[in-house]
N, C-alpha and C positions, 0 to 999 in steps of 0.2 A: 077183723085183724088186719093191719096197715102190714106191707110188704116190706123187708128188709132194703131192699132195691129202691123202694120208693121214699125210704128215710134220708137218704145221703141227698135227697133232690129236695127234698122238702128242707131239710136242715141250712143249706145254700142258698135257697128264695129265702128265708125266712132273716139270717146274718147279712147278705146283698141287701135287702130290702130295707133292713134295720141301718146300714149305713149309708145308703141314698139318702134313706129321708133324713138324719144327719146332716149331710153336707148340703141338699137342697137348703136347708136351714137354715146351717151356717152363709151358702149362697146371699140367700135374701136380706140375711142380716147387716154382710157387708156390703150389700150393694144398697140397703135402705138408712144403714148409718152413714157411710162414704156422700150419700146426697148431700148429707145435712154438712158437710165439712162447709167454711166461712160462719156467716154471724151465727154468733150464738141464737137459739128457736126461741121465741117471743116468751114463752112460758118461763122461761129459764135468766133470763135478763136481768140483774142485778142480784142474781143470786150464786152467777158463776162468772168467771171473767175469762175472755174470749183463749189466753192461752193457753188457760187449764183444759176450759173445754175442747179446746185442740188436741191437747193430748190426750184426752180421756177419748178422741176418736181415734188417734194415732194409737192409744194402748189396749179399746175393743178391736180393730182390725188387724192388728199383730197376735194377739191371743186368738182369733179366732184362725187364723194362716196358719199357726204353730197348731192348734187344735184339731184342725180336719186332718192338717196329713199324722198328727200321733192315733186321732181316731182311724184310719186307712191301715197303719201300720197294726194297728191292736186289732183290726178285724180280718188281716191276712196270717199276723199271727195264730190267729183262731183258728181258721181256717185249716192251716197248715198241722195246728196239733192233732185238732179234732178226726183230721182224715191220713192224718200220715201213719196210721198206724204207728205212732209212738206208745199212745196208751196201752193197745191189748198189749204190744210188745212188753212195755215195763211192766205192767199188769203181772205177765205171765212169768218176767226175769226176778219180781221181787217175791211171788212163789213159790220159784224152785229152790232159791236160795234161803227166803225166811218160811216159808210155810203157809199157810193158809186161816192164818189165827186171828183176830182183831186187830193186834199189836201190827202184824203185818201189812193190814189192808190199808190200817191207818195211817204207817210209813211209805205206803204209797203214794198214797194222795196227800201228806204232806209234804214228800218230797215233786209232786208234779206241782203242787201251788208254791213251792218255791222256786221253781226252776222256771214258772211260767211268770213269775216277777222280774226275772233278769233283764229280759228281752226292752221292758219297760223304763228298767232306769237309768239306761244316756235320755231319754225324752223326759224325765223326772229333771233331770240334772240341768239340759238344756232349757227346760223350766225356769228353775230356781235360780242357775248364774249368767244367764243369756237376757233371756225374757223380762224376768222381775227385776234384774241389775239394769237393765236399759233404761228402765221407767224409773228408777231410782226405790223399788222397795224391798228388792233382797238385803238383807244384812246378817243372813246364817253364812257361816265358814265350813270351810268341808269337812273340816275334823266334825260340826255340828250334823252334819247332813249324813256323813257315813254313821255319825253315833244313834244317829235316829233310829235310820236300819237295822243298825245290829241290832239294839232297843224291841224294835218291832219285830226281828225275827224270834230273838229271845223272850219276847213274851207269847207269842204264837206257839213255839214249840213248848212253852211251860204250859201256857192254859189253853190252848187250842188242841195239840197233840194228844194230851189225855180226855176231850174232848170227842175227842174224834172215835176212841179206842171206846169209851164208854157206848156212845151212839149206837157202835158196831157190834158191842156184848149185847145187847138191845135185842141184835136178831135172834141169836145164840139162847137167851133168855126167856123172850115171851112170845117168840115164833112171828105168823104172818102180823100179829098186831104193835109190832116191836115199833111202826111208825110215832103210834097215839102216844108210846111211851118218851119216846126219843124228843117228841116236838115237846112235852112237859118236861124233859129236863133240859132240854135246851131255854125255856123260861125262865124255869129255876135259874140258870147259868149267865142270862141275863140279865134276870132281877139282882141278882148276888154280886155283880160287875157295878149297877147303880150304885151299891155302896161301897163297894174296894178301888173301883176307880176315883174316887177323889181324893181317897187316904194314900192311897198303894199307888196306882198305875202314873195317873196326870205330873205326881212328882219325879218321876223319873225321867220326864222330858224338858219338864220346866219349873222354875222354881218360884213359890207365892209367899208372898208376906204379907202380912196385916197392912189393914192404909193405916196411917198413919193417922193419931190423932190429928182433930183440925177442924174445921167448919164444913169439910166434904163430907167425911166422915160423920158427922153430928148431921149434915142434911140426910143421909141416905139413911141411917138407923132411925130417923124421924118419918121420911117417908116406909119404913118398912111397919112403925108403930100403926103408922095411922092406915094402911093396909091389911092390915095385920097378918102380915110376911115375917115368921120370923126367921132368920138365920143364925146359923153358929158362928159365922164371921164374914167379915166383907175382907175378901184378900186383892191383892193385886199380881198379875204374871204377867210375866218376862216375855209377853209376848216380841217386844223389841229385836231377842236375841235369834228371831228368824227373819221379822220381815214389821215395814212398816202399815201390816194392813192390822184395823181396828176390831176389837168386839166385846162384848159383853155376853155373860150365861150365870146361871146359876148352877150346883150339878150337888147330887144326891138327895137322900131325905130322909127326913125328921132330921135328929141332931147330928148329923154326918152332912146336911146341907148347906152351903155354903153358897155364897154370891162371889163372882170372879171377873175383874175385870182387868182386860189389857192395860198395860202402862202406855202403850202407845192412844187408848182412846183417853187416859186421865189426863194424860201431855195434850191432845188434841180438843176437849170439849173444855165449854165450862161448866162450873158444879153445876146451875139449874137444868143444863144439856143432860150432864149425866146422871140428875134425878129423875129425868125425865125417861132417859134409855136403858135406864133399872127401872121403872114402873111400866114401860112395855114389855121388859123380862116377867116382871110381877104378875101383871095381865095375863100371861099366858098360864102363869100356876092357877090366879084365878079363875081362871076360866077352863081350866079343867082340861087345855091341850095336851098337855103331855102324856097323861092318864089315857087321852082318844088316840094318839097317834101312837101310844104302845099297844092298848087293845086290838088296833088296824094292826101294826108288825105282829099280833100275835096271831091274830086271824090269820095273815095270808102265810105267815110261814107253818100253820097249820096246813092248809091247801096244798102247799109246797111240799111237807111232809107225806101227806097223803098223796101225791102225787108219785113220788119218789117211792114211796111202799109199793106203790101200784109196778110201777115202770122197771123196778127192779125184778119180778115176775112175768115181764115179756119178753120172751125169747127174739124177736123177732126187732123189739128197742138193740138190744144190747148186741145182736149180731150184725146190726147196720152199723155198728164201730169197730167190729173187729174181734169182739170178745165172744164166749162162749155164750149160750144162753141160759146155762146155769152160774155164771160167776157174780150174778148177786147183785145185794146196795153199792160197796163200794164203788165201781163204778158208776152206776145209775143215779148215785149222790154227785160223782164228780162229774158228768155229763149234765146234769140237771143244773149246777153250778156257773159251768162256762157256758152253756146257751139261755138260763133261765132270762138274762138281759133284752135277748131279741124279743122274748113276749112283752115283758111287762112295759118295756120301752114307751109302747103304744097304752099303755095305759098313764105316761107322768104327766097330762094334761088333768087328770081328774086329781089325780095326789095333790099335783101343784094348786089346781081351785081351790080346792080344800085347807093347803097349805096358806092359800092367799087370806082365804076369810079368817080365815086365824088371826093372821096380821094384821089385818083391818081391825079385830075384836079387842087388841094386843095395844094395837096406835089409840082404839075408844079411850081403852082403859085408863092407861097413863093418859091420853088428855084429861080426862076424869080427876085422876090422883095429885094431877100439879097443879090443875086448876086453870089452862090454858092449853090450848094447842101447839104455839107458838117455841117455846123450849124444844120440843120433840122434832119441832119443824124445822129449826133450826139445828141440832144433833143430826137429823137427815141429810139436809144440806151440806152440812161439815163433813160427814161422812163420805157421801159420795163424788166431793171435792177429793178429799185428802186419797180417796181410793180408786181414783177415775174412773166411776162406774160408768156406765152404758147408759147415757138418758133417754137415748130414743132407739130402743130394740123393735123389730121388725116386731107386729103382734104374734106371728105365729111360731117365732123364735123363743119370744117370751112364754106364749102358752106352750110349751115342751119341757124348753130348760126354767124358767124362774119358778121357786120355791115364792119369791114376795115379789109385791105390787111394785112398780116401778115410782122414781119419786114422782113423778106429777100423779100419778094413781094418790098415791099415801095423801100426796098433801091436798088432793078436792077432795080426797073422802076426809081429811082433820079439818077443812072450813067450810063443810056444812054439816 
């Protein structure tokens, strides 16, 4: 049995530790992009022109300056809740005043995850009209930015709130094994969001409309024939009405599936681009990613669950915070919650591998589907022009934070 004494010293290496290696990171990143500032890198030579690639180092070393000290300020505010005794305190104040029933625990912890969001949004803010307006790709207004908010609180307290209550009948109901039960309805709740989000949730933020008959149109319903992808419709969103960055996705399924793409990537690509960047969306249905990387979320938040069963029955966890050693999941859930990051942290090198061969399987495919490499090659290149990405990331900047292959990655693995 771990010592109560020896939890607050452990819980401190483990957030320190998590954001050293962070900012080393970030360190390296800017000091190995910053090199390359002047001629554009031989690889890159007539597919970028020397002032974009200026900027796109001038806009990774400002995202990454604004990045370290918001990451600094998020890991002291940790810090600071974690151990200041706010928890057992509000813990014990929403108690005496509501009781000790599910309803209440749940009101807990949804009022600590919203009060632990405040702190974060001038750094949201200074984001979106500082940062992104500098580089020229914010274009949400504030009435849109505060509407979000509200948007995401209000749907949090709708479907998250009773969420939470449910989870916590859980214990009340099938006793110590109340985890196995909670981690299958939280699937359920999952699974049941793949299809309410496209219908219900995504229109509430943004608004999609049919493409438009046309010859774009007629190529992407041809390339989904000859895949045999089908969709209930090809729409287009507004993605504009926040910001000039681009994307493509598909989202739900069977006939609530739908293919979605920014208006800002229809204005920026041409149609064989963007048959090309919907047969790399394709590719990953085909290939059966999505399906692997919900089985992996269901795995580990099963582990996560069982963890969380476990920890809520240690007297000696929960009094290294302040709280009793009978007061249960709810805290052990919200504990597990705000530190669960420092562990898995060190594990986004493997996710991300994982994440890469996808992409690689994703770029096969669509060359496959169009019949050339070149199209995709070029939607690449467009994209990370129009978005100044990061061409030359430090490698072990990349192995942490990139989910995909960088473009010189993408484009030797589509020519050979």
């Amino acid at each position: 049995m771990l010592s109560a004494k020896f939890i607050p010293l452990l819980i401190v290496t483990l957030v320190v530790l998590r954001w050293a290696a962070g900012a080393v990171l970030d360190h390296l990143n800017r000091r190995h992009v910053a090199a390359r500032r002047g001629a554009v890198p031989e690889a890159y030579r007539g597919t970028i022109d020397p002032t974009t690639y200026a900027r796109s180092i001038e806009y990774t070393l400002a995202k990454s300056r604004f990045g370290g000290w918001s990451d600094l300020w998020d890991h002291v505010v940790l810090l600071a809740v974690v151990f200041s005794g706010v928890l057992p305190e509000s813990w014990e104040w929403f108690g005496e005043r509501f009781g000790g029933s599910a309803w209440s625990a749940a009101g807990w912890m949804f009022a600590i995850g919203g009060l632990l969001a405040l702190p974060g949004l001038p750094w949201e803010w200074w984001g979106q009209f500082r940062l992104e307006a500098r580089f020229g790709f914010n274009t949400t207004t504030m009435r849109t930015w505060i509407a979000d908010r509200v948007k995401g609180f209000l749907l949090a307290l709708v479907l998250g709130y009773p969420l939470l209550v449910l989870l916590l009948k859980l214990v009340d109901w099938m006793g110590p094994r109340w985890w196995l039960w909670g981690w299958a309805v939280l699937i359920g709740f999952q699974v049941l969001m793949l299809f309410l989000a496209p219908v219900v949730i995504l229109p509430l933020f943004n608004k999609f409309t049919p493409l438009a008959d046309g010859s774009l149109r007629d190529r992407l319903l041809r390339l989904g024939d000859r895949t045999g992808f089908s969709a209930r419709t090809i729409q287009v969103m507004d993605g504009s009405k926040r910001s000039t960055h681009s994307n493509a996705f598909f989202t739900g399924f069977g006939r609530f599936r739908k293919i979605v793409l920014f208006d800002t990537l229809v204005a920026q690509l041409s149609g064989e681009e963007l048959e090309a960047v919907l047969a790399h969306e394709i590719g990953h249905h085909q290939r059966r990613h999505i399906p692997q990387r919900l089985a992996l979320a269901a795995a580990m938040s099963f582990v996560g669950f069982g963890l969380i069963g476990w920890l809520s029955r240690q007297a000696w966890f929960l009094e290294a915070f302040g709280f009793g050693g009978g007061d249960g999941v709810a805290p052990a859930m919200l504990l597990f919650t705000l530190l669960g990051g420092t562990v898995t942290f060190w594990f986004s090198p493997l996710s991300n591998l994982w994440s890469r061969l996808h992409e690689y399987q994703a770029d096969h495919y669509a060359k496959q589907a169009v019949g050339s490499a070149e199209p995709l090659l070029g939607a690449l290149r467009k994209l990370s022009e129009k978005n100044l990405s990061n061409l030359t990331p430090h490698p072990w900047y990349s192995t942490f934070h990139y989910s995909h292959p960088t473009l010189l990655e993408r484009e030797l693995a589509l020519k050979t």
